[in-house]
N, C-alpha and C positions, 0 to 999 in steps of 0.2 A: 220603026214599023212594028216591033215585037214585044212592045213598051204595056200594048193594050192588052194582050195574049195571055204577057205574065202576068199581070194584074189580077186579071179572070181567074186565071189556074191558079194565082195563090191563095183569090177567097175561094175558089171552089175546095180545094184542100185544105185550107181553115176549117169550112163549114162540115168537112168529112170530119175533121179530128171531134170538132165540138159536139157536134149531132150523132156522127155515126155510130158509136157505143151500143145503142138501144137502138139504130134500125135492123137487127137481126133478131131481134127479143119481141115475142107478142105482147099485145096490151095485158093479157092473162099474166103472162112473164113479172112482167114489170110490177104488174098489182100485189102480187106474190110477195118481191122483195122487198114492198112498201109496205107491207101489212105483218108479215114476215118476220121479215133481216132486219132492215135499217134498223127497227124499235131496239130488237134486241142489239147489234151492234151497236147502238145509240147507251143503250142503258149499259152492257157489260164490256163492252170494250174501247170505245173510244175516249175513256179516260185516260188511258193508258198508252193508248196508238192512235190520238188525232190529231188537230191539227195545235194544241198547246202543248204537250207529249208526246214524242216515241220512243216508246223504249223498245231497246234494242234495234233501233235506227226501221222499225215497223208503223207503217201508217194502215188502217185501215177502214180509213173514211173518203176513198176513192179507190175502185176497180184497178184501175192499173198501177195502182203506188202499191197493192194489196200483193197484185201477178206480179212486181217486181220482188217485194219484199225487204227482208230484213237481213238481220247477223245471221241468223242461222238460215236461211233461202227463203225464195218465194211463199207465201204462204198458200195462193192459190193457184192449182196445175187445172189445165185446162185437159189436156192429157188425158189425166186421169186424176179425175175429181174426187173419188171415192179415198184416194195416197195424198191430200191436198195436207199441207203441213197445219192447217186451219183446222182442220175437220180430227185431224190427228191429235191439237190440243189440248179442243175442246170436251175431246174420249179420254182424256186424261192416261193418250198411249207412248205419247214421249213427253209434251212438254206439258202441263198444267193449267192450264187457262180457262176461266178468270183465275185468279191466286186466291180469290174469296169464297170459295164453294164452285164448284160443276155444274154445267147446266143442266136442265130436264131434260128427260130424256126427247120430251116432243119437240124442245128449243134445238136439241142436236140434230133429228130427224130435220126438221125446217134450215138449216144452213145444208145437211146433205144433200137434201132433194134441191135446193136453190143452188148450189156446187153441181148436180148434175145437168141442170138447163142449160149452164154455160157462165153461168154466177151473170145474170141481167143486173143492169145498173141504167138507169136513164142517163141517156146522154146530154141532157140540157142540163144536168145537176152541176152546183161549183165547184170547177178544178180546184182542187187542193194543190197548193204550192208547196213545191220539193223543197224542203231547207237547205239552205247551202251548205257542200258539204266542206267541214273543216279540211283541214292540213290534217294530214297522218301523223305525224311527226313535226311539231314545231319546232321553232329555237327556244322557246321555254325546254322542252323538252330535251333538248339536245345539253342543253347549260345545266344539268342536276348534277349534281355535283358526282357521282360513281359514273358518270359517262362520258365526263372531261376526261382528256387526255392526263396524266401522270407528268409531274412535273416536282425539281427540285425548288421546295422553298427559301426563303430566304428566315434564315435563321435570329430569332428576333432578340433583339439587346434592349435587355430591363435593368433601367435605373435602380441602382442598391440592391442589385441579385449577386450575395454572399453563398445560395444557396446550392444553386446549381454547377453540376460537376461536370456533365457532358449537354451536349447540345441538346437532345430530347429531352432532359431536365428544364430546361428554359423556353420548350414549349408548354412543360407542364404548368409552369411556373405561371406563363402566361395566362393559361387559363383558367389556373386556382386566381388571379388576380382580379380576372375578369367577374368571379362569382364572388369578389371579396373574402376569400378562405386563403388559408394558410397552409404549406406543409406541414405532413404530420411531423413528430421524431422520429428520428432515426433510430431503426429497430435495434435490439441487442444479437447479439452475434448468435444466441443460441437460437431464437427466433430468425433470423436472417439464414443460417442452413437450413433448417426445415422447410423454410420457402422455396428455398432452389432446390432442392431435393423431390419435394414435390409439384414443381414449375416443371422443372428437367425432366425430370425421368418419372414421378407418380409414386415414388417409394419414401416412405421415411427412413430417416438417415439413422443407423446403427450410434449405441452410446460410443464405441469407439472411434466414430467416426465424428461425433458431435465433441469429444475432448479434443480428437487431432487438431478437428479446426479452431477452437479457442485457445488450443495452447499455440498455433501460427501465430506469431506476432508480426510476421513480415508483410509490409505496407502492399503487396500483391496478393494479399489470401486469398483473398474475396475471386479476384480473377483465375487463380487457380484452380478454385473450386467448381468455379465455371466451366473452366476447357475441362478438367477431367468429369464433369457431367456428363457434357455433350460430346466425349470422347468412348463414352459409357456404350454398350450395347441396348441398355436398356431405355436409353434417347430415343430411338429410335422404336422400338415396343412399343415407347408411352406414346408418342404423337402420330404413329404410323393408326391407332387407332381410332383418332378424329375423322381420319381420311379415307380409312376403310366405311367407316360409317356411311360417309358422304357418299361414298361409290355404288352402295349397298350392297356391301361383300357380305357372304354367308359361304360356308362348305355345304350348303346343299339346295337341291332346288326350289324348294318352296310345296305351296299346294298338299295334298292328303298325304299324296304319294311319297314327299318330300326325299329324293333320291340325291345318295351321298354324293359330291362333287370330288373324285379321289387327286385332283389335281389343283384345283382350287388356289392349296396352301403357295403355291406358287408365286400366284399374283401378292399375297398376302407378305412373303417375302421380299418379292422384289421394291413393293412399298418403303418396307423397314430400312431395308439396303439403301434406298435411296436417301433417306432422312438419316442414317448413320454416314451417309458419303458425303454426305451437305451439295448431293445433284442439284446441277442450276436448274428453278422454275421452269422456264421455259420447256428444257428438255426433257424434266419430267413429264409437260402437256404432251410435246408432241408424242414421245414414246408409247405413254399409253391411247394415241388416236390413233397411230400409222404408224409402231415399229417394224410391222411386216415393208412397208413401203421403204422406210430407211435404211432397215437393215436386211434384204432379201436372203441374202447368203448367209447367215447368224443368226439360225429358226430359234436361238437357247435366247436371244431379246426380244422373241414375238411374246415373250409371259407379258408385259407389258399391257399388251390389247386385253389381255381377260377383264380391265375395265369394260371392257363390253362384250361380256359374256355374264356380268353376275347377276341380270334380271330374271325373275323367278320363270321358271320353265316348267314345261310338263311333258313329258315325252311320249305320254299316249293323247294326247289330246287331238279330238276327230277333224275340230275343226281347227284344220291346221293355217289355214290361211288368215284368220283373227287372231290368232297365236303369233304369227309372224307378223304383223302389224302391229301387235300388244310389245310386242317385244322394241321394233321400231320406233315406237313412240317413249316407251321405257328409255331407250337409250337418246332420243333428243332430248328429252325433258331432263333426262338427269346432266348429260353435259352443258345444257342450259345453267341449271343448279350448280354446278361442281365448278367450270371452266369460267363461265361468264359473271356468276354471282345473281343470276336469277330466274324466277319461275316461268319459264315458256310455256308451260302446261295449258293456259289460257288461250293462248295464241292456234291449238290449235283446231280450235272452235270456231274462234273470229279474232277479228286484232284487240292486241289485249285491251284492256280496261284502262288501265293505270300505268304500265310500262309502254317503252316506244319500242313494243314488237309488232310487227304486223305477222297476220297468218302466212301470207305468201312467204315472208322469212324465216317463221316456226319449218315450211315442208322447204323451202331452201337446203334447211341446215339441215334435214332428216336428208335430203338428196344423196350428200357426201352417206351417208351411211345403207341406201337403200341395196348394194351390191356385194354386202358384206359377206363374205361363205365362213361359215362357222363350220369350223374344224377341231374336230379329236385324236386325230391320231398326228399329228404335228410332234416331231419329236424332238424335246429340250436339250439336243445335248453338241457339241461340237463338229465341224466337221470332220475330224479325224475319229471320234466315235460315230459318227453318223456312216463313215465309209469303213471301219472297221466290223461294224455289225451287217453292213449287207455285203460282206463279207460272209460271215461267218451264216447269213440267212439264205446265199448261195449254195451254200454247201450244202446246209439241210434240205432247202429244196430239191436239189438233184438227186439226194441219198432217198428222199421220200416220196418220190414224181411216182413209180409204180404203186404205194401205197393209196395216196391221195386220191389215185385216179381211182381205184376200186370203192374208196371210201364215197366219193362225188356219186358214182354210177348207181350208189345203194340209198346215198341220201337226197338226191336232189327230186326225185318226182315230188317225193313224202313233202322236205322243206317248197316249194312251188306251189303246192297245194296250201300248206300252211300260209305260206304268205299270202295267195291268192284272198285268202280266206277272212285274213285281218282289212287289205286294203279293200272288201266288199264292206268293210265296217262305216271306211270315210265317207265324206257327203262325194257325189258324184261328179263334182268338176275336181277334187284332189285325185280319186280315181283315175280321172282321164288325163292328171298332167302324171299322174304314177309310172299311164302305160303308155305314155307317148316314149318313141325310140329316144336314148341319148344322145344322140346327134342331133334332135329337134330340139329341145330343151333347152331355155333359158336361163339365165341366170335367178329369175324369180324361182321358175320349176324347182330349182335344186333345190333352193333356200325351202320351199315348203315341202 
């Protein structure tokens, strides 16, 4: 008995979707966008955003594919028309559009004022069909070869290979066969230390040191020379260098002001140490993500985390709360780089291009990092020095409690003032998380 009802309601609701667009638009409205917009949408943009084309996943040759939008949002706010991401590109105030020249200025005036009526579009005009949207993430995508799982191969046996000594030699071997090439000869001895010398450690090898090993005749030289390389201290100097690079270690902060990092050298050590100690992989990732988490009670292995600490900083900087998100993003993109073996940076725009990152996984992975407290007075040193100095900072404090107190009572209006005086400097919502009590305070609060 309800059979006829629904029928009814669903062209009635049909004929809303198809018609209704333009019946809130006057004939005036509509004339407007026809004479208007469409030409110029027509001529400068739907090359690029219609229905053969979208880039950046942007259609805009239909009203509601337009108010849905693209990679980077909606292009048009209904909201507020005047902030419409369309009208923003076309002003050449973030993104550039057309790519081929700017429009006039009366072509921009006419998308403004047609963005203020409510952007009219006639409703009997042809839906544009939504392209179906891919997979994020294929199995092509999955099967590249850096994002297969790690796995031991099988070590390959070549007919009439006299050549090779160890096993990676007969992968080599392999695929000098595959290009039709040959091994070179095997280098002379005086040649062959220079190379491990500057393999190993980045130093050339002293004359005495280049006689020692030719006058070895003993069928282990060659490995000998090896372990006492990489036994070397300076093993560690040379390759701890690659890695600092990656990290992007520096002793100071960066920017004008570029302010000494007197602690720094720290991290920089504990690199070397670990590349002299032959630390397992692994434990060097975690240590420097989370050694405060591993090791809570052993602050002298929190040096570790200064990997995230060596993005450039600025300590006067007003606007602190760009600062702290500059910084956030510094440290995903670089663990991206350093841990994973690739650039997230893309990702956190829109899903990348070329890699199978999506954005929601780019601010996943910032997640883990968004509650970080960045601390300075953390102190490196053992518990039995850590409890022998406050100790000893006991003492002084008691000896100097009547002191201190007269010194507070003469300084503190002056400093109060002064301080009041710099935080009148910041923009007005740092201000107001400044003065909010510390028991209100967030964990965001502190960090800015």
């Amino acid at each position: 008995m309800f059979r006829g009802s629904l029928s009814t309601l669903a062209l009635l609701v049909l004929t809303g979707l198809c018609f209704g667009e333009d019946a809130a638009f006057s004939p005036e409205q509509i004339k407007f966008f026809e004479s208007k917009v469409r030409p110029l949408l027509a001529e400068r943009c739907w090359k690029c955003h219609g229905e053969e084309k979208q880039s950046g996943e942007l259609r805009l040759d239909h009203r509601g594919m337009a108010m849905t939008g693209g990679e980077s949002g909606p292009a048009i706010s209904l909201e507020s028309p005047a902030e419409s991401l369309l009208l923003e590109a076309v002003r050449y105030e973030s993104l550039e559009m057309p790519p081929d020249g700017r429009l006039k200025d009366a072509e921009i005036a006419a998308l403004a004022t047609w963005l203020e009526m409510g952007a009219p579009w006639p409703g009997d005009d042809v839906v544009a069909m939504q392209r179906p949207q891919k997979e994020k993430i294929s199995d092509e995508d999955r099967e590249f070869w850096s994002f297969r799982p790690l796995h031991m191969p099988d070590v390959p046996q070549l007919d009439g290979d006299t050549w090779s000594r160890r096993d990676i030699d007969r992968f080599v071997l392999r695929k000098l066969r595959e290009h039709e090439l040959s091994p070179a000869e095997e280098a002379d001895r005086r040649t062959l230390i220079r190379r491990l010398y500057f393999d190993l450690i980045g130093l050339p090898p002293s004359p005495e040191e280049v006689d020692a090993f030719l006058a070895d005749q003993s069928p282990d030289a060659y490995e000998k020379l090896v372990d006492n390389l990489l036994g070397s201290p300076r093993f560690g100097e040379h390759w701890a260098r690659f890695w600092l690079d990656l990290v992007r270690y520096a002793d100071s902060d960066g920017f004008r002001k570029d302010d000494f990092r007197p602690d720094a050298w720290r991290y920089r050590d504990y690199v070397i140490q670990a590349f002299n100690e032959d630390k397992p992989f692994d434990k060097f990732v975690r240590e420097q993500i989370a050694a405060d988490e591993m090791y809570p009670e052993e602050p002298q292995k929190h040096v570790a985390t200064g990997f995230l600490r060596h993005g450039m900083y600025e300590y006067n900087q007003r606007d602190a709360q760009t600062q702290w998100q500059d910084m956030l993003n510094d440290i995903t993109d670089t663990t991206g780089d350093v841990f994973l073996g690739v650039g997230m940076g893309c990702a956190r725009c829109h899903d990348h291009k070329f890699d199978p990152i999506l954005q929601a996984d780019y601010f996943r992975l910032q997640a883990f990092f968004v509650n970080i407290s960045l601390q300075d007075e953390t102190a490196a040193a053992s518990a039995e020095g850590r409890e022998a100095y406050a100790t000893k900072l006991g003492d002084w404090e008691q000896q100097t409690a009547e002191l201190r107190a007269k010194l507070a009572e003469m300084e503190t209006p002056y400093l109060d003032e002064l301080r009041e005086a710099m935080v009148d400097k910041f923009p007005f919502e740092v201000q107001e998380i400044y003065r909010r009590p510390n028991d209100e305070k967030t964990a965001y609060d502190w960090q800015v």
